[in-house]
N, C-alpha and C positions, 0 to 999 in steps of 0.2 A: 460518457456513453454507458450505457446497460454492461455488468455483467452480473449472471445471473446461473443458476444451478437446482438442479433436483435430486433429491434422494427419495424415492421409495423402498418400499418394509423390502420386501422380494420379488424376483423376475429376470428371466435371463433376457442377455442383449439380444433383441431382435422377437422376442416373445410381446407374447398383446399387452400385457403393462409397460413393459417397454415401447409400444407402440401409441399405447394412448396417452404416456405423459410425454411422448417427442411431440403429438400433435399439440398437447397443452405449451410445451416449450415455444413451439414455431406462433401460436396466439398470442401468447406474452409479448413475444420480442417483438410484432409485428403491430400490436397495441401500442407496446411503450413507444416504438420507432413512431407511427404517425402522432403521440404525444408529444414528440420534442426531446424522447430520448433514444438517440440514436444507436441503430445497431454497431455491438462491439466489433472492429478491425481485426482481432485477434478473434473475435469468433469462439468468446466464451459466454456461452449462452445453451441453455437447459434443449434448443432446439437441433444441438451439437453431441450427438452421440458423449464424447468424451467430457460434457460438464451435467448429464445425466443418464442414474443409473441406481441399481439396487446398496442397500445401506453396505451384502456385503464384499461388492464391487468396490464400491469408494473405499473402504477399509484397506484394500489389498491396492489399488491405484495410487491412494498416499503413501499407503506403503513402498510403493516402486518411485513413486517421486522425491522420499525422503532417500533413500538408500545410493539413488542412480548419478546423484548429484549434477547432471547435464541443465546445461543452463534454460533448457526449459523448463525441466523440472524445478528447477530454483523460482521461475516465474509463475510456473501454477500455483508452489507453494505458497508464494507471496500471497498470491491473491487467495486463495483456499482458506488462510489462517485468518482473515479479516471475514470472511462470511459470516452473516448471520440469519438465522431461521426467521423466515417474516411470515409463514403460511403453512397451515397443517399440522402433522406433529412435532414437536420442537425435541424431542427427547431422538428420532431419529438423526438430525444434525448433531446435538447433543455429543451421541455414543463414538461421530465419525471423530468429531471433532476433538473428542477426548481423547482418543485413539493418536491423532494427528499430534497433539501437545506430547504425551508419552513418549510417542516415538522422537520429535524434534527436541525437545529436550534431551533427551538419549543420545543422542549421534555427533559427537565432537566433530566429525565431518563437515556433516551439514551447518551444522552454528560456523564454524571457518569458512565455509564459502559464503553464508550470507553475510558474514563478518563483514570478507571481501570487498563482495560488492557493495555494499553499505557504504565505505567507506572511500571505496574508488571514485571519488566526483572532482572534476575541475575546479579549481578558486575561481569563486563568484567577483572577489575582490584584486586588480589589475598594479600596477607601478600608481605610487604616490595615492593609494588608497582608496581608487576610483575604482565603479563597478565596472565591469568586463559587458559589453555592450555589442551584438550584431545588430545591424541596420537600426543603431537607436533603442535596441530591447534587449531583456533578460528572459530566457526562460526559468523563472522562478519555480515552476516544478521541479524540475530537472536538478536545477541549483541550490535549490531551498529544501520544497518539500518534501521531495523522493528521500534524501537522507535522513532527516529527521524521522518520516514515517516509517523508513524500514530499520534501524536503530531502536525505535521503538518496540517494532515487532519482535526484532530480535532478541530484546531484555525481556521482555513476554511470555515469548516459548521458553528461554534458556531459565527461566525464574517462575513460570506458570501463572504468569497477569493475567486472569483470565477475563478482559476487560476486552472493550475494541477499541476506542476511540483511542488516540493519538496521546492526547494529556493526559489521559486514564493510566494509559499504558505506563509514560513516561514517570506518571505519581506512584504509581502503587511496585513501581522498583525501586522507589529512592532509597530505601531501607536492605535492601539488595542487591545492590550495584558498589564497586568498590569505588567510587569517583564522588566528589563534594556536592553536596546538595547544590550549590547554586549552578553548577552543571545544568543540572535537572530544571530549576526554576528560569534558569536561560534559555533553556530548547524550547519549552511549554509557551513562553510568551512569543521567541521566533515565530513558532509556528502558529501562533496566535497572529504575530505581523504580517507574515505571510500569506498568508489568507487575505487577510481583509486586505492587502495590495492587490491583489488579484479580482478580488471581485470586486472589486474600487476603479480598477482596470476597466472591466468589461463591463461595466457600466457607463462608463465615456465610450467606450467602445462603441455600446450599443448607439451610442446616441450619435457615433461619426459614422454609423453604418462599413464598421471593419470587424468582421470575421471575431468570432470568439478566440483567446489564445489564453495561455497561461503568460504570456510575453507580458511583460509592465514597460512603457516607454519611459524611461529613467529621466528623459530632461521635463517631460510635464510635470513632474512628482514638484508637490511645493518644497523649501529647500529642510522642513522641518521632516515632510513624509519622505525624501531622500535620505536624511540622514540616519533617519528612524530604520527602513530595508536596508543600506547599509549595515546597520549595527546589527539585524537580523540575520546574515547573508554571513557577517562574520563568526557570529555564532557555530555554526554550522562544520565549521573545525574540531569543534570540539566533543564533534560525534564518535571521532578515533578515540577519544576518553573515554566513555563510556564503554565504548566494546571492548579497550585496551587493544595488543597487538592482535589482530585474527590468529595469527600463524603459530603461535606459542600460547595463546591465552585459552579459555573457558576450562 
């Protein structure tokens, strides 16, 4: 789904630049939704008072979401640090978002809960070394690549990657992070597997006319693409390494 945000120079809430980029917000999301890309659930969209607003609102709003630690705030966070500037001035996302690193970096707080939750995920892998399966599927997001990608973020902010993409992230702390390189060069291909399970997925999918999902039906997988998520899915332990213990460490 769409999520999406605005920063303007200045303008209080509810004032006419605040008015005229909520009507820009509400044409985007309403563009992208009849292109195929559907409006966000959560309702993080520039059409949303609270995902647009002046540069030095957002400054003061991250601020209250690195500080407040509530788990919503932990969730805007997430998504916040992966943004990036696709239109207009790039120097005003820029100043927010340096701002945002500064401070996440900064907060031995915040790094331990995202630690946390990072690391709080179910084994994908069951007795006698079989994947963990409802109705015949895994949810591979969930299982896979929610941890990988928020691990990542997390060595990012606490080490200043100032990268987006997932292996970017993952590479440019191997020199930073206190855990063995092949850590690092295990995660990066994981989430290299994991992907292309997925969208390997829903390409059959498409063709059986079933609903998009990040689910992978484990007994179709050939027994080589099986083993392959599998050994992906194991990986994924290994996330608590890299962050070390939340509760004591950074």
């Amino acid at each position: 789904d769409q999520d999406n945000a605005i920063i303007y120079a200045e303008g209080a809430e509810g004032g006419p630049e605040d008015a005229w980029f909520a009507e820009l917000g509400k044409r985007v999301a309403d563009i992208l939704h009849l292109a195929g890309v559907p409006y966000c659930k959560g309702d993080v969209m520039a059409s949303n008072r609270a995902w647009r607003m002046s540069s030095e609102d957002w400054r003061e709003n991250v601020s209250r979401w690195i500080k407040r630690h509530t788990p919503q705030d932990i969730l805007n966070t997430d998504i916040f640090f992966d943004a990036a500037a696709v239109h207009g001035n790039p120097a005003l996302a820029d100043a927010v978002l340096d701002h945002a690193f500064e401070l996440g970096a900064g907060s031995r707080e915040f790094l331990q809960l995202m630690s946390v939750n990072a690391v709080d995920i179910p084994d994908a892998i069951g007795w006698f070394g079989r994947i963990r399966v409802q109705d015949g599927r895994i949810d591979v997001k969930k299982a896979g690549i929610m941890p990988i990608f928020s691990a990542a973020r997390i060595v990012a902010i606490r080490h200043g990657v100032r990268v987006r993409s997932t292996p970017a992230r993952l590479a440019g702390a191997r020199d930073k992070v206190e855990c063995p390189g092949s850590i690092i060069d295990n995660l990066i291909e994981a989430h290299r597997v994991l992907l292309s399970a997925i969208l390997k997925q829903q390409l059959r999918d498409l063709d059986a006319g079933v609903p998009l999902s990040n689910n992978i039906a484990v007994q179709q997988l050939p027994v080589v693409e099986r083993d392959r998520l599998k050994w992906a899915l194991e990986q994924v332990r290994s996330v608590s390494n890299l962050l070390g213990d939340p509760v004591t460490a950074i």
